[in-house]
FITITI-378155 format. One record per residue (C-alpha): residue in one letter; x, y, z. Coordinates in steps of 0.05 Angstrom, whole numbers, padded with zeros to 5 digits, always signed. Example, Ala and Ser with C-alpha at 12.3 -4.5 7.8 and 13.67 -1.06 7.14 Angstrom:
A+00246-00090+00156 S+00273-00021+00143 
//
This chain:
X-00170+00850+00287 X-00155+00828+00220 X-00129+00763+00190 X-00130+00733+00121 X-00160+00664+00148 X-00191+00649+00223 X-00185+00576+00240 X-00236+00559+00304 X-00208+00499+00348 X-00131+00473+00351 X-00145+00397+00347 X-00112+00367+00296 X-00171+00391+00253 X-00143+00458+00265 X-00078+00451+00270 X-00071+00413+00193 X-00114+00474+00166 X-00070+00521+00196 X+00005+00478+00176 X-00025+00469+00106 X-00047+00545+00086 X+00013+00577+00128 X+00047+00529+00071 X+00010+00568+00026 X+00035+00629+00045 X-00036+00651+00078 X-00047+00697+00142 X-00072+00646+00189 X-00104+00659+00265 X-00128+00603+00314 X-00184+00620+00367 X-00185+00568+00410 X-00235+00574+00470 X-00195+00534+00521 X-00140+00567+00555 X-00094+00513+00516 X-00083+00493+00449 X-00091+00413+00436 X-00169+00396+00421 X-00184+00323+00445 X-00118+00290+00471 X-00094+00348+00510 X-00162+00354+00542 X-00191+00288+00550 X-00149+00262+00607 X-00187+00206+00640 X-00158+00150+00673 X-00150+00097+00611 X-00155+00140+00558 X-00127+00121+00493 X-00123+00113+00414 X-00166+00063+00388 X-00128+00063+00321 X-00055+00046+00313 X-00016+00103+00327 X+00036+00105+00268 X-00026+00111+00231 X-00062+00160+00271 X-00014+00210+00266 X+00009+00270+00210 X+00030+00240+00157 X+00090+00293+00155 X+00093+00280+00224 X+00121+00226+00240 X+00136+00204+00321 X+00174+00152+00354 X+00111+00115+00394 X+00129+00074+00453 X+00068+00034+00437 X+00023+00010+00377 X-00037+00046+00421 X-00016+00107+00445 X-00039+00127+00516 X-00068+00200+00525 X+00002+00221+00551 X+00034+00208+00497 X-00020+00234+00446 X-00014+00297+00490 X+00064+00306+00476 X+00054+00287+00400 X+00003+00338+00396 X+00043+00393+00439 X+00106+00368+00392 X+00063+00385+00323 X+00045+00461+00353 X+00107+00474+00380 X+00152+00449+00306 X+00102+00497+00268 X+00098+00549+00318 X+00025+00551+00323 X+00017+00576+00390 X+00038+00647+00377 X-00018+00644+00319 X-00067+00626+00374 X-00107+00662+00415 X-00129+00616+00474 X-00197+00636+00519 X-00233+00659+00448 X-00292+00616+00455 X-00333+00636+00394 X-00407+00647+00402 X-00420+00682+00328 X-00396+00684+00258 X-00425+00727+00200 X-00408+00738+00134 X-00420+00815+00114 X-00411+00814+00047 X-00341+00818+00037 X-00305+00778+00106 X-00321+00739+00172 X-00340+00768+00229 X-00329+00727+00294 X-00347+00747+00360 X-00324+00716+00424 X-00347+00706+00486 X-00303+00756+00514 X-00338+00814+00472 X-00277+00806+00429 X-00280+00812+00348 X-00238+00783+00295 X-00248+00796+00222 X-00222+00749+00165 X-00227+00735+00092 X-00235+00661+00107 X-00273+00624+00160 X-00244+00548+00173 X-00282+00517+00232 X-00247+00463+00264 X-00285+00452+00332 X-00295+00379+00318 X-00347+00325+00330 X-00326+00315+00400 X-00323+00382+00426 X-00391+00393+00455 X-00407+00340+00511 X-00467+00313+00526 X-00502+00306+00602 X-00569+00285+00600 X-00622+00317+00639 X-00636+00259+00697 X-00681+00279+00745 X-00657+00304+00809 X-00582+00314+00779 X-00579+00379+00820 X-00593+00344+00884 X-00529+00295+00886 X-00479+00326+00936 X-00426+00283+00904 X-00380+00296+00853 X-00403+00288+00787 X-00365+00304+00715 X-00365+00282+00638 X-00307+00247+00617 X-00291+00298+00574 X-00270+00336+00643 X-00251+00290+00686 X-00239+00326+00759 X-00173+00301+00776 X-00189+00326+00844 X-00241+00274+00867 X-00209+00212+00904 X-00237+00147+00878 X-00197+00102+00934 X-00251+00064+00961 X-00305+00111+00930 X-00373+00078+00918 X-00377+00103+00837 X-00419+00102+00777 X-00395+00110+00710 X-00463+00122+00665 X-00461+00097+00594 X-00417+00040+00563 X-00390+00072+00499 X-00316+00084+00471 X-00303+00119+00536 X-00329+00092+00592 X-00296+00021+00566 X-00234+00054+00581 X-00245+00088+00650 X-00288+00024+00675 X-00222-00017+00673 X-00177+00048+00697 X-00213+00055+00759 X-00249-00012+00770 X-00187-00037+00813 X-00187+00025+00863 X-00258+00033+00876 X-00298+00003+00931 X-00371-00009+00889 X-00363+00005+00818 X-00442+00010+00778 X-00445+00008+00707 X-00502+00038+00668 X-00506+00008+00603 X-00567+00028+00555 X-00532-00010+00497 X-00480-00059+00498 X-00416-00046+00441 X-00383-00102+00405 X-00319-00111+00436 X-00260-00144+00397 X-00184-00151+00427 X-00143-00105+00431 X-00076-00139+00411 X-00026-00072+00428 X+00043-00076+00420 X+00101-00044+00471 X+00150-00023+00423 X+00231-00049+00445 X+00284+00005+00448 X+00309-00022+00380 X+00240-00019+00349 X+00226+00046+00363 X+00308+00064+00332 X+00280+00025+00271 X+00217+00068+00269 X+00256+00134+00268 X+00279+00117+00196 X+00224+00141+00152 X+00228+00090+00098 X+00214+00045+00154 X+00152+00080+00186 X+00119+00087+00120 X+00122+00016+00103 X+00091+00002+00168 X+00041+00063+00166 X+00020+00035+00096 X+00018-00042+00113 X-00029-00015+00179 X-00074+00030+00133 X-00088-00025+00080 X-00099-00077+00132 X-00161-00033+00162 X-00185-00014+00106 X-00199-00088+00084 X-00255-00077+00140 X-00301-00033+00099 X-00313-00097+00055 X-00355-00121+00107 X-00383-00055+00135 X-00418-00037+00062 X-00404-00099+00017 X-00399-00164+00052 X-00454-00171+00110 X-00440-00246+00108 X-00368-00233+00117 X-00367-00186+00179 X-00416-00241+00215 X-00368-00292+00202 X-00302-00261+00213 X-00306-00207+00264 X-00371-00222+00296 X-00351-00284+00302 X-00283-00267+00335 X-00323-00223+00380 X-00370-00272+00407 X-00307-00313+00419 X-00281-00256+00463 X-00345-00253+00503 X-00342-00334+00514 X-00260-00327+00539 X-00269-00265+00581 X-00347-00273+00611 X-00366-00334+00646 X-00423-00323+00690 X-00473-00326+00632 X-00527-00278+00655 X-00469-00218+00645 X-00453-00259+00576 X-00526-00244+00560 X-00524-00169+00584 X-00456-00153+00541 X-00483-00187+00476 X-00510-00129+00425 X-00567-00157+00386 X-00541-00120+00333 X-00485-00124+00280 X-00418-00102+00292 X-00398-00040+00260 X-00474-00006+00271 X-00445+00024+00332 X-00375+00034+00346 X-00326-00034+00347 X-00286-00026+00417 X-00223-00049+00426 X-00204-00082+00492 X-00176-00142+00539 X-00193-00105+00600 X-00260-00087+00594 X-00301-00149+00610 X-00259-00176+00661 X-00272-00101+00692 X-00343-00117+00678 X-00337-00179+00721 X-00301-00166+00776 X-00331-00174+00843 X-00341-00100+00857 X-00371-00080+00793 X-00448-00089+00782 X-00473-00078+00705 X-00537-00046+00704 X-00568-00052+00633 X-00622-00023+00601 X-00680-00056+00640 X-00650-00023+00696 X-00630+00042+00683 X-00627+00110+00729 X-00694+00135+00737 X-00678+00196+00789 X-00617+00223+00828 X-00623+00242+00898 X-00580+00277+00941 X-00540+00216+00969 X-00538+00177+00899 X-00592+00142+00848 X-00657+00101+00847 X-00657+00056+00796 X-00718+00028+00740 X-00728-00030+00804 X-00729+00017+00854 X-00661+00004+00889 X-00618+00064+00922 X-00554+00062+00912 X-00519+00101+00951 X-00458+00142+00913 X-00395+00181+00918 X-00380+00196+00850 X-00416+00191+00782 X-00372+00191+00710 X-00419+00217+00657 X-00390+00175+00594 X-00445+00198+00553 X-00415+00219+00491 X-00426+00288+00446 X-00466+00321+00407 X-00432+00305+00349 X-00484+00302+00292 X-00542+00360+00297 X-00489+00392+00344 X-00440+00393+00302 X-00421+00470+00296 X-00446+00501+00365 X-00438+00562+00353 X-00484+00611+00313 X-00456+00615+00235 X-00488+00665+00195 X-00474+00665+00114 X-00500+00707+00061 X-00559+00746+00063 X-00564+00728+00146 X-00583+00661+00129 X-00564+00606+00194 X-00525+00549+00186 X-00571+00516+00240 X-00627+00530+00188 X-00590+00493+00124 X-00583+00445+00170 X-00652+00431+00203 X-00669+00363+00170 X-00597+00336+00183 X-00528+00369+00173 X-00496+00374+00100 X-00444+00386+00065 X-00408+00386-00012 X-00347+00336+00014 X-00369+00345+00085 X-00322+00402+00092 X-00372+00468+00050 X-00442+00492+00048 X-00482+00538-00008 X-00495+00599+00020 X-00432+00603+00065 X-00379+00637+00019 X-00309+00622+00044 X-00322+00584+00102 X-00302+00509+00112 X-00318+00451+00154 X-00268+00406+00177 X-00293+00336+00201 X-00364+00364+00178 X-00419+00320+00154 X-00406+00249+00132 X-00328+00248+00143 X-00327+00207+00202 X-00294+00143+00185 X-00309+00071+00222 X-00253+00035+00202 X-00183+00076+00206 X-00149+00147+00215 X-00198+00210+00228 X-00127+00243+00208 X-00120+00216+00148 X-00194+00246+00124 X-00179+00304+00156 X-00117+00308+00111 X-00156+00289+00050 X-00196+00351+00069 X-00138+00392+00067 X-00133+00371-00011 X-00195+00397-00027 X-00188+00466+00021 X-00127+00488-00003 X-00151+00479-00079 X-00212+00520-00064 X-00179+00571-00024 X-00125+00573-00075 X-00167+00587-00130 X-00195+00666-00099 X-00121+00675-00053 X-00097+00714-00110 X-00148+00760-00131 X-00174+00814-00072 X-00237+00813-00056 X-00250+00741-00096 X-00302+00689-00054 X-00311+00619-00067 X-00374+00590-00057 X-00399+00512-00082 X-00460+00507-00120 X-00523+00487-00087 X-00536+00431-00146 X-00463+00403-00125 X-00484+00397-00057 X-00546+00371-00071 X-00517+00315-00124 X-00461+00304-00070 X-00501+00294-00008 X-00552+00252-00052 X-00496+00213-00072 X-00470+00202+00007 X-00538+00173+00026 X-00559+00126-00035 X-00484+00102-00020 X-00498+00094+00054 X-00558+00043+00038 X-00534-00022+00061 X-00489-00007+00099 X-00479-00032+00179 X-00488+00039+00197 X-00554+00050+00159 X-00584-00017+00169 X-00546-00057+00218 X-00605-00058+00263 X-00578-00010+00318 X-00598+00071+00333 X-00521+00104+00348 X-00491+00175+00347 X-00479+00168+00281 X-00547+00185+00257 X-00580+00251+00270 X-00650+00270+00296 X-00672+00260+00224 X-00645+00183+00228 X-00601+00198+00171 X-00531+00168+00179 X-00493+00239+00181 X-00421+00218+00216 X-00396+00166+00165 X-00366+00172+00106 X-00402+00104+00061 X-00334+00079+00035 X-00261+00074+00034 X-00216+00134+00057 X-00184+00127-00003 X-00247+00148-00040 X-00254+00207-00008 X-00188+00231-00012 X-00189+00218-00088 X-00256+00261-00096 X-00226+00317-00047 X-00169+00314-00095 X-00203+00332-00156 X-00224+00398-00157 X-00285+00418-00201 X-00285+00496-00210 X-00351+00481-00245 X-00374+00464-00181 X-00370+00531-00151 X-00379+00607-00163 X-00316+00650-00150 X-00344+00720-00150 X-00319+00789-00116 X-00362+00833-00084 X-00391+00866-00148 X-00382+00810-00207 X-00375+00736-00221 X-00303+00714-00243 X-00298+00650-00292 X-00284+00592-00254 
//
């Protein structure tokens, strides 16, 4: 099966690469290895689950939706997202259950196998599986002994009954701050396992009136509030890289106050205080979290008294206590730096992806790799963003593929391929940048960084930087070539 451009995953990741080269007049097939299209909103569908970025911002720019709130709640992130595929009829573009285990370039296209045995050939290669694709469930002791019901978040079994359940909810990330409040009220015993506690600041959300959200429809309107929300968080990077003094005494600050309103028994104060500055790990939005936290059902276990073994009726702690369990929530994150492309990615001359990327995973702009001739990255490498829309990167990546693409479309046969010296002066670039920074020396260890303890999810800037640099296209950056003989950039 034959295509001029195979885009793997139908997240927004994959659904802006497909919109934007359809645009461009380009053959375009999805393989999405679910058995429906919608990447994180449509599958993520624990109780609390949410946007923690302000929805007319976290949305397609050319897409603009009518949100009943300034946070949008997974349901309605759902329909936005089913709304986007449906307007560019994406779905019959997609073929859903092609879990990809293997891509290869052979000299002249992309050869992508499935799961199913299945085989798709393409000119172009755009993979678009995400950071948060591949979950993460670590290897406890005695796991396979519980006879309860256990899941990650990122499948939550809608099945299990937590009225009156005796549950634990492992880890105390992004998440799990959003089921612990969910299900806290319905529970009988509710234990929290927290290795690390977040910075939490409030949420302050917004239920948008009928009249508001008539307002909102007119686009001059949702601009100027889609603008006036993007500038506003991305004042926050001036603390995160320039302005350590600044992000102690403004939002730490308005943190700590949070913990003092919300907390009062102090020994839980002391367990929910990071000894670390905010922004290392990810900020967390909430006003339901540590009154969750505190209720009289809820225990917080924290790191000095973590799981050490499961048994077949529920866990034995670090000081030896049993408690005895119905259900356990694995909020335990992703493998979303070292496992950031799971599947096996082959470019020229057999060389592995997974290889390139042994020390820590890089990119030229996060989003392409010497070596790996017409294939992409969306959200790869040092595009994560700490302070505002993962949309509106993944947009600015859309600048720089269609450019690239657009510059061998026209000629058959023609491959693009960037320079290893512009990777190498990019990526160089990225981590002298990223010194200084609350991510590379706030004094924390988070998902951002990879095995190598290089910072590899954030981007060390404003968004606006890096869409100007994925704007600018540098030919002389690249070789454009056909099978048989360079072509001028």
């Amino acid at each position: 099966m034959a295509t001029t451009v195979l885009v793997i995953g139908s997240g927004f990741g994959g659904q802006l690469a497909a919109m934007t080269l359809l645009r461009r007049g380009l053959d375009v097939t999805i393989l999405e290895r679910r058995d429906f299209m919608g990447g994180t909103w449509c599958q993520n569908s624990y109780p609390g689950a949410a946007v923690d970025v302000p929805s007319p911002l976290y949305s397609i720019a050319s897409e603009p939706w009518p949100w009943t709130q300034m946070y949008a709640d997974q349901a309605e992130l759902s329909a936005y997202t089913e709304h986007v595929i449906d307007t560019h009829r994406l779905r019959e573009r997609t073929v859903l259950g092609a879990e990809v285990v293997a891509a290869e370039w052979d000299g002249e296209q992309w050869c992508v196998r499935t799961r199913d045995g299945a085989e798709h050939r393409a000119r172009f290669l755009v993979n678009a599986t995400g950071p948060l694709s591949s979950p993460v469930v670590p290897d406890f002791p005695g796991l396979a002994d519980f006879a309860g019901a256990a899941f990650h978040t990122n499948g939550w079994d809608h099945g299990v009954d937590l009225a009156g359940a005796r549950v634990a909810v492992v880890g105390s990330g992004a998440s799990a701050a959003q089921v612990v409040p969910a299900i806290q009220p319905q529970v009988g015993a509710l234990h929290v396992f927290q290795r690390t506690p977040h910075w939490v600041l409030p949420r302050h959300d917004h239920v948008f009136t009928p009249w508001q959200r008539r307002l909102l429809r007119l686009r001059p309107l949702q601009r100027a509030l889609r603008t006036a929300i993007y500038w506003r968080l991305e004042t926050r990077v001036i603390g995160f890289k320039h302005s350590r003094w600044l992000l102690r005494r403004v939002a730490q600050r308005a943190a700590l106050r949070h913990i003092e309103a919300q907390v009062p028994d102090p020994v839980l104060r002391a367990q929910v205080t990071p000894d670390y500055t905010l922004g290392c790990k990810r900020v967390i939005l909430s006003d339901t979290l540590y009154p969750a936290l505190a209720a009289p059902n809820t225990t917080l276990h924290d790191r000095h008294d973590g799981i050490d073994h499961f048994d077949a009726t529920g866990v034995v702690t670090a000081s030896g206590e049993h408690l005895d369990l119905d259900v356990v929530v694995f909020s335990t994150g992703y493998d979303a730096t070292d496992g950031l492309v799971a599947h096996d990615v082959r470019g020229r001359d057999g060389v592995r992806l997974a290889d390139v990327w042994h020390d820590f995973p890089r990119a030229y702009l996060g989003t392409t790799v010497p070596g790996f001739p017409n294939f992409f990255v969306v959200t790869g490498p040092n595009t994560g963003i700490g302070h505002t829309s993962a949309i509106f990167v993944i947009e600015s990546q859309m600048e720089y593929l269609v450019r690239a693409i657009g510059a061998v479309a026209d000629t058959p046969g023609a491959r693009i391929e960037v320079t290893a010296e512009a990777e190498e002066a990019y990526t160089s670039m990225i981590h002298r940048e990223m010194e200084g920074t609350v991510w590379h020396d706030g004094g924390c260890t988070s998902w951002y960084q990879s095995r190598s303890g290089r910072v590899v999810a954030m981007f060390p800037g404003f968004s606006f930087s890096f869409r100007r640099l994925a704007r600018r296209f540098h030919p002389e950056h690249h070789t454009i070539s056909t099978a048989d003989e360079r072509i001028p950039a």
